[in-house]
RODO-2510 file (C-alpha; in nm, 4 decimals, decimal comma):
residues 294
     n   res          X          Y          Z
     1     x    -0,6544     2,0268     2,6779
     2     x    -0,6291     1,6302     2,6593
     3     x    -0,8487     1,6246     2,4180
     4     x    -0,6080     1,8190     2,1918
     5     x    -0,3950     1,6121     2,2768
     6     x    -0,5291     1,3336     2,1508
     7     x    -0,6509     1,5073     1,8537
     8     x    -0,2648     1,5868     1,8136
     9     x    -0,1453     1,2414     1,8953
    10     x    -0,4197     1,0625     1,6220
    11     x    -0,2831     1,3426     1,3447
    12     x     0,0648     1,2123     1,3917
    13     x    -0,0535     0,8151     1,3397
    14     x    -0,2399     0,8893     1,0728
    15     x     0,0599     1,0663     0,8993
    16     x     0,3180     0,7641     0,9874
    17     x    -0,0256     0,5143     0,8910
    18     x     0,0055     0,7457     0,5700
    19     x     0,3818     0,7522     0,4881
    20     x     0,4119     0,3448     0,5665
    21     x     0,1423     0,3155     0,2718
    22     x     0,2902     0,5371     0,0552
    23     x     0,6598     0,4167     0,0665
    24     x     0,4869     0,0278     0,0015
    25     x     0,3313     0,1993    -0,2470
    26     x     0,5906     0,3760    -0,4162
    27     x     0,8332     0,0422    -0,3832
    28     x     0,5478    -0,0966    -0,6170
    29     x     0,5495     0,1333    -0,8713
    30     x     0,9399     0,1268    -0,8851
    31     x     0,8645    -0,2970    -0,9665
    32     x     0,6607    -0,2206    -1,2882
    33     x     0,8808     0,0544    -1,3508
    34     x     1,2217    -0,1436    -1,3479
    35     x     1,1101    -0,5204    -1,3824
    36     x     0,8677    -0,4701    -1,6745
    37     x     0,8143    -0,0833    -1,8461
    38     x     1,1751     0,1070    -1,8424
    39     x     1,3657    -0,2657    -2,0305
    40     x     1,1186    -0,3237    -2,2906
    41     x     1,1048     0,0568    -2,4091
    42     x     0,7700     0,1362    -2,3078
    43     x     0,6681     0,5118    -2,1957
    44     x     0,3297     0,4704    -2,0337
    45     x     0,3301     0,8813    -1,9941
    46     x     0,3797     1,1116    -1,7361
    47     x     0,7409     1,1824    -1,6144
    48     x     0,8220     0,7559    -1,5823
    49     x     0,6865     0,8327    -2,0061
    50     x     0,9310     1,1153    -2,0394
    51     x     1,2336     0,9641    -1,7913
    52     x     1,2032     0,6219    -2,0190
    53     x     1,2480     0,8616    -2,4208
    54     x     1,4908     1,0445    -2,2340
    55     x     1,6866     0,7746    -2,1160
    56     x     1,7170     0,6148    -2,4576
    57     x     1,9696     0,8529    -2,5783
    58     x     2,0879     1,0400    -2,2415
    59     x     2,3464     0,7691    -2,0212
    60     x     2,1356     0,8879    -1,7351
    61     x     1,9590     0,6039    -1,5304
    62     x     1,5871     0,5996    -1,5607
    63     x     1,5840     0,6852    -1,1892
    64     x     1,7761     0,9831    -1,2059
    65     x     1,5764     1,1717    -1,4358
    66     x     1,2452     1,1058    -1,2860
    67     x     1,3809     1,2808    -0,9681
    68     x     1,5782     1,5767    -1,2149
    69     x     1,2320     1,6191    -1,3530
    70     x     1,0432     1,6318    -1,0706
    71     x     1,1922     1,8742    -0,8894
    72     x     1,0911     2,2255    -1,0193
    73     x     0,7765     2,0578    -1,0901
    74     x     0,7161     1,9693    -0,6626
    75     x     0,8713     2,3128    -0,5986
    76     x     0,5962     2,4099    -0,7940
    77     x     0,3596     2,2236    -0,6524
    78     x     0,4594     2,3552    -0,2746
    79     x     0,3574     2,6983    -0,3358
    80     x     0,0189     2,6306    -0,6205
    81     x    -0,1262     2,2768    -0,4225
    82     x    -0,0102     2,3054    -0,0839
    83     x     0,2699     2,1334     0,1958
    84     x     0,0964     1,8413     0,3241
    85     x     0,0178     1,7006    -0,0160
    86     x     0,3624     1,7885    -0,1593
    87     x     0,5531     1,6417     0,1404
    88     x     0,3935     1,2981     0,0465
    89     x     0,4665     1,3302    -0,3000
    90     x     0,8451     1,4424    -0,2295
    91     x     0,8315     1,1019    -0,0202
    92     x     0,7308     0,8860    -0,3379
    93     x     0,9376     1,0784    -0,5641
    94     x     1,2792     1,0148    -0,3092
    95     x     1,1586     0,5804    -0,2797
    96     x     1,0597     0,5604    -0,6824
    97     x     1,4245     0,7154    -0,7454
    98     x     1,5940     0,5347    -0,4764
    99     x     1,4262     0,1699    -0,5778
   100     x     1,4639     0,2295    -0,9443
   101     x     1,8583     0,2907    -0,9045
   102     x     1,9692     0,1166    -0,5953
   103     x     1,7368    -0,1043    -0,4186
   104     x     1,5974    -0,3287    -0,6939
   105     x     1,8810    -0,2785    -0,9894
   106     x     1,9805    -0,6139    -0,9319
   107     x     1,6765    -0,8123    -0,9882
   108     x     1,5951    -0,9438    -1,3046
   109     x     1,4115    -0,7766    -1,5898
   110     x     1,1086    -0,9297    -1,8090
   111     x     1,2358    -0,8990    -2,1829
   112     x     0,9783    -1,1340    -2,3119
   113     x     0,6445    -1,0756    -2,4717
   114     x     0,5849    -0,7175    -2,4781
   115     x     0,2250    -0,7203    -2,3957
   116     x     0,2724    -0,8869    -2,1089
   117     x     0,5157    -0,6588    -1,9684
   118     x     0,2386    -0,3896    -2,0569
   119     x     0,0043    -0,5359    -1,8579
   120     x     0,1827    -0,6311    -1,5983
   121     x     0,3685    -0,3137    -1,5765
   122     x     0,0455    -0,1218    -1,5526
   123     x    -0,1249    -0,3666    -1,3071
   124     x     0,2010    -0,2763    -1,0892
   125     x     0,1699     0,1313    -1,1242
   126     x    -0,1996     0,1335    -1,0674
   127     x    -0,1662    -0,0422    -0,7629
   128     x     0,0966     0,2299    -0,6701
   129     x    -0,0423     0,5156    -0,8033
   130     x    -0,3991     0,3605    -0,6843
   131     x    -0,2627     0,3395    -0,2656
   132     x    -0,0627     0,6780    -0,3235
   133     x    -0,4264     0,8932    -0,4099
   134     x    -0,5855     0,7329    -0,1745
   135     x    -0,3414     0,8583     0,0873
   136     x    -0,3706     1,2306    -0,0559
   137     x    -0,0689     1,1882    -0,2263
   138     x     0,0819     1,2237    -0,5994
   139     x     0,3455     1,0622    -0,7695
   140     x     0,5101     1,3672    -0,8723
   141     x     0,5606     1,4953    -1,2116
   142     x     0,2506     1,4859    -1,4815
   143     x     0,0335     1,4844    -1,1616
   144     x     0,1505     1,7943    -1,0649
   145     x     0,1249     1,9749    -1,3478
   146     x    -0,2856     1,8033    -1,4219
   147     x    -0,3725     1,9280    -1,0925
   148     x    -0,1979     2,2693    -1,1144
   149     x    -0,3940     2,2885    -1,4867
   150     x    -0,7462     2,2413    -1,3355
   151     x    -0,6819     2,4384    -1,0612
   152     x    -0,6202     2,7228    -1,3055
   153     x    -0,8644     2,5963    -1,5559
   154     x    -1,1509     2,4369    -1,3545
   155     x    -1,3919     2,3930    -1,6180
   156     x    -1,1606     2,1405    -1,7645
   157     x    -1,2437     1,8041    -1,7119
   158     x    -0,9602     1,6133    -1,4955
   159     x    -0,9433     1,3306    -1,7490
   160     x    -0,9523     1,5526    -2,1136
   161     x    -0,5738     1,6951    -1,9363
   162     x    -0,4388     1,4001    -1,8328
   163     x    -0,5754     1,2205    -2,1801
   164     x    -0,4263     1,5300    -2,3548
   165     x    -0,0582     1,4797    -2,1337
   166     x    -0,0459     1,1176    -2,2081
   167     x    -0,1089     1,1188    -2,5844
   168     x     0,1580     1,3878    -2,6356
   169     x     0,4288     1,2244    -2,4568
   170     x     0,3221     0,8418    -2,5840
   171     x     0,3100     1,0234    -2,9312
   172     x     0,7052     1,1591    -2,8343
   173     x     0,7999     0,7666    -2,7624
   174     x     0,6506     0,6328    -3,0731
   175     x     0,8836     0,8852    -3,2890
   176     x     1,1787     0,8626    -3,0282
   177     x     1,2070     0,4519    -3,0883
   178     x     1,0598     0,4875    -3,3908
   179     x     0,7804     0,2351    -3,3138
   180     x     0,3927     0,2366    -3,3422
   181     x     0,3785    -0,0780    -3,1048
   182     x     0,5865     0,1141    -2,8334
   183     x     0,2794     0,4038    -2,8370
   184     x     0,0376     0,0881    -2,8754
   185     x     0,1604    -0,0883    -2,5457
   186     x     0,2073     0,2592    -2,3623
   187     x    -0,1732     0,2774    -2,4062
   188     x    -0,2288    -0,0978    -2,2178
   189     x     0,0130    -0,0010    -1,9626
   190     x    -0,2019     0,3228    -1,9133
   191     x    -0,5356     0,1193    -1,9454
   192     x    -0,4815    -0,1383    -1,6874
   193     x    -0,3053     0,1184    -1,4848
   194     x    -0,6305     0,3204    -1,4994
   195     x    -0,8586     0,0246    -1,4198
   196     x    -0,6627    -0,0870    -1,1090
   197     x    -0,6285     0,2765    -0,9738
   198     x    -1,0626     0,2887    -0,9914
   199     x    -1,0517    -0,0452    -0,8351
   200     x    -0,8290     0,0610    -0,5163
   201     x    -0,9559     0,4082    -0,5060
   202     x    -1,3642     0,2907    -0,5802
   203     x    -1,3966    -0,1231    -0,5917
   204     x    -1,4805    -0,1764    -0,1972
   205     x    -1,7590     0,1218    -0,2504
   206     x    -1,9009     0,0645    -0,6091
   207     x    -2,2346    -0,0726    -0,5963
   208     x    -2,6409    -0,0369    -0,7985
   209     x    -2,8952     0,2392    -0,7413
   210     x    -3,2548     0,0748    -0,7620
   211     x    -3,5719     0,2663    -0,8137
   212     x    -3,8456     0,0012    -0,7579
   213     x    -4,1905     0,0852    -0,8642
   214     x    -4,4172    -0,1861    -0,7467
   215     x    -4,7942    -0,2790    -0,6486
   216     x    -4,6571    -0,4962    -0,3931
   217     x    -4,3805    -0,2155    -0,3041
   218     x    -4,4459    -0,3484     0,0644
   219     x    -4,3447    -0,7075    -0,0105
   220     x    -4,0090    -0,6206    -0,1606
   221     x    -3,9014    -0,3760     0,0679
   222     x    -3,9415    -0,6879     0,3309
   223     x    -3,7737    -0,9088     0,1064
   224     x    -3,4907    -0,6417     0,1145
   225     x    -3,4675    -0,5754     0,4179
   226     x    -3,5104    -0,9053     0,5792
   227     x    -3,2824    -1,1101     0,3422
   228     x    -3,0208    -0,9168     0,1819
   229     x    -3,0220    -0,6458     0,4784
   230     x    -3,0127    -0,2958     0,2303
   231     x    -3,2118    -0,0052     0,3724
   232     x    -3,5017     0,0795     0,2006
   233     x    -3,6543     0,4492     0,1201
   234     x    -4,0026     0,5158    -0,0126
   235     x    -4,0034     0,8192    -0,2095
   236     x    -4,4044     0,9371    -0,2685
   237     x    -4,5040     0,9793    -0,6308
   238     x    -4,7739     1,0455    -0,8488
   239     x    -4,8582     0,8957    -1,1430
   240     x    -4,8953     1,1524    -1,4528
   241     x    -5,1850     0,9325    -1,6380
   242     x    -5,4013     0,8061    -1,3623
   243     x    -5,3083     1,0616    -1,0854
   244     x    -5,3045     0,8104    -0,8336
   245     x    -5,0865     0,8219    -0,5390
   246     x    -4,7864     0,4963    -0,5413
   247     x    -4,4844     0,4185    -0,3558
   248     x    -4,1264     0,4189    -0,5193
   249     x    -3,8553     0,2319    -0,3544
   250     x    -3,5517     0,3275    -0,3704
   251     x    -3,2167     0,0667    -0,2522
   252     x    -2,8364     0,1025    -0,2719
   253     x    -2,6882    -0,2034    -0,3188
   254     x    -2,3973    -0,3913    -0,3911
   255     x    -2,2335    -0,5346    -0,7458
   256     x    -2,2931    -0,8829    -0,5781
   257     x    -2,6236    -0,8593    -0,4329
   258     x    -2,7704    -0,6641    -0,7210
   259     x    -2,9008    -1,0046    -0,9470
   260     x    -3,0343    -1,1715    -0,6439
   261     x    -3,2554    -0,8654    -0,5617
   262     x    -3,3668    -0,8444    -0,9125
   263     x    -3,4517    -1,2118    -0,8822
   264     x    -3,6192    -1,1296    -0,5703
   265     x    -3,8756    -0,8913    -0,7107
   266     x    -3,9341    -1,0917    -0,9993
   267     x    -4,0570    -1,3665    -0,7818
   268     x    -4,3012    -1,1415    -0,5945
   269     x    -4,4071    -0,8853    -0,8836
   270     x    -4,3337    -1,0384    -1,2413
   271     x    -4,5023    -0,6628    -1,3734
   272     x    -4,2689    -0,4614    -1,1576
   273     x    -4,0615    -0,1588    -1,3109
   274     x    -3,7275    -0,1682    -1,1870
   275     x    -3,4436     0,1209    -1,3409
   276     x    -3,1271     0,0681    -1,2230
   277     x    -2,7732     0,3175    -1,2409
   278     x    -2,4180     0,2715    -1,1520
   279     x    -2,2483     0,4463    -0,9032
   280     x    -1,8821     0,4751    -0,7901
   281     x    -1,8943     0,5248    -0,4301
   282     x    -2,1411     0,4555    -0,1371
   283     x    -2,0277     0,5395     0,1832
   284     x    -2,2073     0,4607     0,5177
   285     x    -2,4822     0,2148     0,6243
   286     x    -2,2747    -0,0994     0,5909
   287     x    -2,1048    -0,0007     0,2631
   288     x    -1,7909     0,0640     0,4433
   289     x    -1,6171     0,3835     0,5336
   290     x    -1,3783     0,5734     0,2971
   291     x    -1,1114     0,3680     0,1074
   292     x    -0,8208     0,6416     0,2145
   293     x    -0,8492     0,4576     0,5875
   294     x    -0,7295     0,1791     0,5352
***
């Protein structure tokens, strides 16, 4: 019994923990939307993309119509992706409409260089967008309708519908303003939107797969160990020319320890084979624990 209680009582602060991030988060999104995006004519898809065309011949504030298109697309979304994760989107949806028209419509707008305002616009809706996901959230609109898409088409990659969303709605803006560089910056705002999200959603837990093939495969997994403090696996192999049995490290590190280990084995085995990979996300074992609890 108390200890469904408790169980009860931490499910409740991590739904307040999650709702204070995603109303900061949302708040931010509303910046790049209002300060930079929405004055200098640039639709950097989804419904913000749609909401900023429409807006340009409708007298309906930019605000206004992301909400009026959201909504059949989160009723939607309640019965096809489920309550919890709607709930938090209806919560951005409500702040991005609510900052957009009221809270922030009296601070200043950035009319200047366009490109800027492209970049800085997207660095401001990745960071939303970015703190949003990782609270199982969505932003509402083109979201909604990606998710609903591969849920009903799962052998479609995530990223060819989204691509696919964007460049029909960035393709709308170009002949709505009747400008190539409007579609041009939409696609900067989208990039560094894009890059921020991965860094919030994967940066803390990006690192370097090593496989390590070595005579002196004890010496570097010491070195390893001992001075940079990554566990170490030996995997057993065979060679397929001499048949002889050898010893194949294998190390997950991270970005910034990666040239320093390669250094490392240098310095103890000029003649050793090292392949290396990328990888998005280690979890565990000093790599930290999943970005969505913070």
């Amino acid at each position: 019994m108390k200890k469904s209680i408790q169980t009860k009582r931490s499910r409740i602060q991590r739904w307040y923990r999650d709702l204070t991030v995603i109303v900061t988060a949302a708040l931010i999104f509303s910046l790049g939307l209002h300060c930079f995006t929405a004055p200098n004519a640039i639709a950097p898809g989804g419904v913000v993309g749609v909401a900023t065309v429409v807006n340009s011949f409708l007298p309906v504030s930019v605000g206004l119509l992301y909400a009026i298109l959201n909504i059949p697309l989160i009723i939607a979304g309640f019965f096809l992706l489920g309550k919890r994760k709607m709930a938090k989107t209806l919560v951005s949806v409500a702040v991005i409409t609510a900052a957009t028209d009221f809270l922030f419509v009296g601070l200043p707008v950035y009319t200047g260089d366009k490109i800027l305002a492209a970049v800085f616009g997207g660095v401001l809706f990745g960071t939303g967008l970015g703190l949003i996901y990782s609270r199982e959230g969505t932003s509402g609109g083109i979201d909604i309708i990606n998710k609903i898409i591969n849920k009903k088409f799962p052998h479609l990659r995530m990223s060819l519908i989204m691509l696919s969303m964007d460049a029909i709605i960035i393709s709308s803006a170009m002949l709505v303003f009747r400008s190539i560089e409007s579609g041009l910056y939409a696609i900067i705002a989208i990039f560094v939107s894009g890059r921020v999200v991965d860094l919030i959603l994967y940066g803390k837990l990006e690192g370097k797969f090593m496989f390590v093939f070595s005579e002196k495969h004890g010496q570097v997994a010491e070195k390893i160990l001992t001075e940079e403090g990554r566990g170490v696996t030996f995997l057993k192999g065979v060679g397929a020319y001499s048949g002889e049995g050898k010893s194949v490290i294998c190390c997950a590190v991270h970005n910034n320890q990666y040239a320093r280990i390669k250094r490392k084995i240098s310095e103890i085995d000029e003649n050793a084979f090292i392949v290396i990979t990328n990888i998005c996300e280690v979890l565990g074992n000093g790599f930290g624990e999943n970005v969505s609890e913070f």
